[in-house]
C-alpha positions, -999 to +999 in steps of 0.1 A: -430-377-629-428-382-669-449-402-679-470-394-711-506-411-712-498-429-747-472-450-732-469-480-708-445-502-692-461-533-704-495-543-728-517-540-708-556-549-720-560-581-742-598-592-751-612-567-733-646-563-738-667-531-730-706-541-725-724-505-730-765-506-734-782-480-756-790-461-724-755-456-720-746-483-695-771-489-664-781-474-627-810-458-614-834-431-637-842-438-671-807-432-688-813-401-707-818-372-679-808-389-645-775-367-632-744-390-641-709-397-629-683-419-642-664-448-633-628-463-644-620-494-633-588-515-632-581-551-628-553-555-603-558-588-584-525-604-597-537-645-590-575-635-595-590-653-628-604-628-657-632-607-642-670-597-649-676-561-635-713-554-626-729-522-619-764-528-603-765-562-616-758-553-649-725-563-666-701-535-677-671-557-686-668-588-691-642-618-695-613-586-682-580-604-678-553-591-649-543-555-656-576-544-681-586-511-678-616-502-687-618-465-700-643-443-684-680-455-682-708-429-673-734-449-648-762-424-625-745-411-603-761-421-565-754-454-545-742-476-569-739-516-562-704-531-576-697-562-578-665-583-594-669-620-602-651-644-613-657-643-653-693-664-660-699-669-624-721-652-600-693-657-576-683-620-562-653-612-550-659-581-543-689-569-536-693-527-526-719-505-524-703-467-536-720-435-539-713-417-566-715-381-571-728-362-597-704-349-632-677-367-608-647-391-625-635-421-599-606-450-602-621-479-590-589-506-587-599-544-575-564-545-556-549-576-536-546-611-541-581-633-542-575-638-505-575-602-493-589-582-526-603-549-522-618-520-539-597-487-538-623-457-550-600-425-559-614-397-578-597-375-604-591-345-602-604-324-627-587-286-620-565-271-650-534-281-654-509-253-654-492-242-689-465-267-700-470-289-672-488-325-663-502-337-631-497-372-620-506-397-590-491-428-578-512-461-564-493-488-550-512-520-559-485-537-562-499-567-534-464-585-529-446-552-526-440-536-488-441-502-487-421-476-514-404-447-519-406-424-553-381-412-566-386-388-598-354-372-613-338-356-644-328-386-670-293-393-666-290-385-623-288-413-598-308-414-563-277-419-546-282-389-527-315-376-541-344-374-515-379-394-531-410-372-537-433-398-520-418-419-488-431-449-472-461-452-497-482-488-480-497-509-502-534-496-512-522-459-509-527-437-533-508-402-531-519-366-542-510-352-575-478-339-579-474-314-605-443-313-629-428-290-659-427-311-694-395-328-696-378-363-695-371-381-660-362-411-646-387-428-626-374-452-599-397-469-572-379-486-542-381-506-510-391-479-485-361-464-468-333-477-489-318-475-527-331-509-538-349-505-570-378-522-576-392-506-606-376-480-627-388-464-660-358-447-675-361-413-698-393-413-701-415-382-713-438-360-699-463-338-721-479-312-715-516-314-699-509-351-691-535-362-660-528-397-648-523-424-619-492-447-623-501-482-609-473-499-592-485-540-603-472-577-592-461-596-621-495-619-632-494-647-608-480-624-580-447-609-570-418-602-589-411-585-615-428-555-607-442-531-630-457-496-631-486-490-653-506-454-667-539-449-664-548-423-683-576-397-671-585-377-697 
C-alpha cells in the first residue's frame, strides 16, 4: 500500500508538546535500569477537546489537539496506568490500565467520539522487512465511517473490477501487515461491499523499509471528509 512515512494526507500535529523528565519519562523502577517498552500514542477522538496524556499520573503530552501523534516514548515496561483528560483537567476520558512488555513498541489510539472513546493498544511489529519492500497496516478510526474495504492498486488502474486487500474492516479494527514491493499505487478506501470511495490517496510512493499504520480519521468535528493518516514506526 504506498505510502512513504515522510508524507501525509493532511498536517497533522500543531502545538504539540512532548513532556519527557530527565529519567526519561516516568513508571515504576528508578528510570535508569528498570526493563522498558515504548508507547506511541494518537489523538483520534474527532469532537474530543485537546488532550493531556498521563502515564502513572505523570503527564507525557500535554495540550495535544485532534490527530497529534506523539512519536515513540520509552516508559517501564509492566502495568502501566493511562489516562487521557481533557487538557488542564483531571477529567479522564479514558482511563486503562495496560501491561506493557519489555523492549516491546505499541500504538495506543484514543478512538471514538467523547461519548463512546476507547483505547485501541496495537503493537509493531518489529521483524525485517524484506529487500526493496515496506510493510504497512491499516486502522479504521475513522468513528463516523461504517465498515471499509481497501483497495491498493498500480497508479493509473480503477477498482472497477479489482478485488480489495482488506474487506469489511469495522470500525476500531486494525488489520495485519501487508507486505508490498517499492512502487507507486493508488490507495482507495470504500464503503464495505461497494465502489463508493471514501478516501483515496492517488500515486503515492512506497520506499523501501517503510513500517507504518495508515489511520482512516473523521474530519475534526466528526464525519465527512474523511482522511487517512501515516503513522510512522520506525
Amino acid at each position: 500500500m504506498g505510502i512513504a512515512m515522510k508524507h501525509k494526507f493532511q498536517t497533522v500535529v500543531t502545538s504539540l508538546v512532548i513532556l519527557v523528565s530527565s529519567s526519561g519519562i516516568i513508571g515504576c523502577g528508578d528510570g535508569k535500569n528498570s526493563p522498558e517498552a515504548r508507547i506511541r500514542i494518537l489523538h483520534a477522538s474527532p469532537d474530543a477537546p485537546n488532550v493531556d496524556v498521563l502515564v502513572d499520573g505523570g503527564r507525557v503530552l500535554e495540550d495535544a489537539p485532534y490527530t497529534a501523534d506523539s512519536g515513540f516514548l520509552p516508559v517501564d515496561a509492566g502495568r502501566r496506568h493511562i489516562a487521557v483528560n481533557a487538557a488542564g483537567t483531571d477529567t479522564a476520558v479514558i482511563d486503562a490500565a495496560v501491561d506493557l512488555i519489555q523492549d516491546t513498541d505499541y500504538l495506543i489510539v484514543a478512538a471514538g467520539k467523547v461519548a463512546d472513546i476507547a483505547p485501541i493498544v496495537a503493537t509493531v511489529e518489529r521483524s525485517e522487512i524484506p529487500a526493496a519492500s515496506a510493510r504497512i497496516r491499516v486502522l479504521h478510526a475513522a468513528a463516523s465511517a461504517s465498515p471499509v474495504d481497501v483497495y491498493v492498486t498500480a497508479s493509473g488502474d480503477s477498482i472497477a473490477s479489482a478485488q480489495p486487500v482488506l474487506s469489511g474492516v469495522p470500525f476500531r479494527a486494525i488489520s495485519d501487515y501487508l507486505t508490498v514491493p517499492v512502487g507507486s499505487y493508488d490507495i482507495r478506501v470504500t464503503l464495505a461491499g461497494t465502489k463508493t470511495v471514501a478516501i483515496e490517496a492517488l500515486g503515492f510512493p512506497v520506499d523501501a523499509g517503510l513500517r507504518a499504520t495508515v489511520a482512516a480519521l473523521d474530519a475534526a468535528g466528526g464525519g465527512a471528509p474523511f482522511t487517512l493518516q501515516v503513522v510512522d514506526e520506525e
